[in-house]
N, C-alpha and C positions, 0 to 999 in steps of 0.2 A: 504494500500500500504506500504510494504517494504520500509527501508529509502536507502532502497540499489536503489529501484526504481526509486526514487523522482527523475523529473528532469523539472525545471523553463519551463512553458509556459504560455507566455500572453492571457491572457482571454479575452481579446477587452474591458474590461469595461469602462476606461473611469478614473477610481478613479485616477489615476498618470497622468493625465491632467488635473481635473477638481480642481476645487474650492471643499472645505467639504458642503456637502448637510444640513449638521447642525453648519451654522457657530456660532452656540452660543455654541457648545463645546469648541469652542477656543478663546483666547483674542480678541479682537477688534481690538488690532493692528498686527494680523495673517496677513502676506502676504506671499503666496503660491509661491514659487523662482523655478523656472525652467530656470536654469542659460544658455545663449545662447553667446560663444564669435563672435567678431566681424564678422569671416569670414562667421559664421553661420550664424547670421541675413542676410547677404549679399545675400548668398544663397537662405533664406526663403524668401526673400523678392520677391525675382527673380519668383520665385513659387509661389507665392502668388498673382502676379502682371500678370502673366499668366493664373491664376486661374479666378482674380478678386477675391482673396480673404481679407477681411479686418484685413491683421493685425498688430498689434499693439504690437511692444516693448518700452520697458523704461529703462534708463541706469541703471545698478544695485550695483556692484562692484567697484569703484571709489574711487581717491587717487588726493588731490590736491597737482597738484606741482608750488610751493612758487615760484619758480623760473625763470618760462615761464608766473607764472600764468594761468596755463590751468588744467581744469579737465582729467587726466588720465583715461580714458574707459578699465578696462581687460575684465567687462561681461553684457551683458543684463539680460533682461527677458523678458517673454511673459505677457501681462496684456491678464486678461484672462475674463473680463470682457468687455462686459455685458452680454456673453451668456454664462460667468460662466465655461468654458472650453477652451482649445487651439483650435485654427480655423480649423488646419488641423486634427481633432477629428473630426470622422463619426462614431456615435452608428450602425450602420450598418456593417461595416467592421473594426471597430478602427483608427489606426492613418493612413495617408493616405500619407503621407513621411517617412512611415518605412524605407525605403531605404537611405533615407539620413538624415535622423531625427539627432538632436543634441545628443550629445555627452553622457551629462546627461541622454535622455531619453533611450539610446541604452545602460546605464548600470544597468539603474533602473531593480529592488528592490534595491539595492544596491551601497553602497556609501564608499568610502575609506579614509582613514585620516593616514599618517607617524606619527606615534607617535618617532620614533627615528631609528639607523639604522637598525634596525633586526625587531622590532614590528609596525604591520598595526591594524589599527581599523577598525572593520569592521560593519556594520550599514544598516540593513535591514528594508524597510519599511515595518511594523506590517497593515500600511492602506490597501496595495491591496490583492485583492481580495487572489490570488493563498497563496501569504503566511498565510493570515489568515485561510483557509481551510484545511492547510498541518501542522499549527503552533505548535501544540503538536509534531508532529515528529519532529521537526527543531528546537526546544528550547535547543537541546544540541549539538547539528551539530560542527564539528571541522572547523577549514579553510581549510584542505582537503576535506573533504564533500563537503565545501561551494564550493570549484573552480568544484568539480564535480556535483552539482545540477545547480547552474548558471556559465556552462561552458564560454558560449558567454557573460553573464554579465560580470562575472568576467575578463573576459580580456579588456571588453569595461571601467571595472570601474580602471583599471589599466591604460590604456590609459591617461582616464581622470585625474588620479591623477599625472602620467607624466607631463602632459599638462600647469594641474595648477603649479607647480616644475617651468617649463620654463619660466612660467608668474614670479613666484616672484625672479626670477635667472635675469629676464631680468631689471625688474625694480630695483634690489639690482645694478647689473650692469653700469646700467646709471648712479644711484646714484655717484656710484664708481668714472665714468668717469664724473664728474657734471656736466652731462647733464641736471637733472632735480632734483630736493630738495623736498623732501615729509614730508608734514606737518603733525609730529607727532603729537602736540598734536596744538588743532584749537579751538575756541570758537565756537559754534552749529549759531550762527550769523556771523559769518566770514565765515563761511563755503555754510552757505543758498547763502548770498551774492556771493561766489565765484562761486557756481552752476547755480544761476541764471544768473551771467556777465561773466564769463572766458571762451576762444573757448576753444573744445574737443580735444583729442587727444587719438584716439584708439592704442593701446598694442597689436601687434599679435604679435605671436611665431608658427612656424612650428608643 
């Protein structure tokens, strides 16, 4: 195939929700982040609860603030254990909330990072499946190319980096206003302590 041709579709397999089938290629302390903000989980939960499905997140992204004394919530995750995959993953048809699947998952292969104001990084998973089968043609691929093989990624993973932008505008903001004081630098015991006894306080932005 022509790279003119190439154009991103999901193969149903599974790889971009599950757990690595060989977890001893990767450290022991690997944990697999499928980042989910608050309004998400909210959502999934809704869906999950109508399902009867069992699932389970755990906070991810957190910032202690010194000054309410409360943990800061901007994002979750999906624990994706014990069946080793996200819940709404059907090897039969794939993900089964395509439709309103988080954020993350509706950009993947693909992941953006501001390096400053004119330059994006740009970051492709080499795990799934489609890019490893197409990956000799794509090793030289421009960011033109990119927005045109992963049209609807690329806009979703643009979104997403929006998103995050809002998250740290908004917490720089409060800061601003001293609303809340975030503990730059913490001892790894002051901090256990503050996760196990300080209430929550979830971070959304539009």
């Amino acid at each position: 195939m022509e790279l003119t041709e190439l154009k991103y579709e999901c193969l149903k397999c599974g790889i971009c929700c599950s757990l690595p089938k060989n977890r001893r290629c990767y450290n022991s302390n690997y944990i697999k982040r499928i980042p989910l903000y608050p309004e998400e989980v909210d959502r999934l939960i809704k869906i999950a609860e109508e399902r009867q499905i069992p699932l389970k997140v755990k906070e991810d992204l957190v910032f202690p603030d010194i000054l309410n004394k409360k943990i800061l919530i901007l994002t979750y995750r999906f624990i994706l254990e014990p069946f080793g995959h996200c819940v709404f993953y059907d090897p039969k048809i794939g993900c089964t909330v395509h439709e309103t699947k988080p954020f993350a998952c509706q950009a993947y292969p693909l992941a953006l990072k501001r390096i400053d104001a004119f330059n994006l990084e740009i970051s492709i998973d080499s795990t799934c499946n489609w890019i490893d089968k197409h990956y000799n043609a794509l090793k030289e691929v421009d960011i033109n190319r990119i927005r045109n093989i992963f049209s609807e990624e690329f806009k979703k993973a643009e979104a997403f980096l929006r998103k995050n932008k809002k998250l740290q505008l908004e917490i720089r903001k409060m800061e601003a206003e001293k609303k809340i004081e975030i503990a730059r630098q913490i001892s790894s015991n002051y901090f256990s302590k503050a996760l196990k006894n300080w209430d929550r306080n979830e971070i959304r932005v539009n």
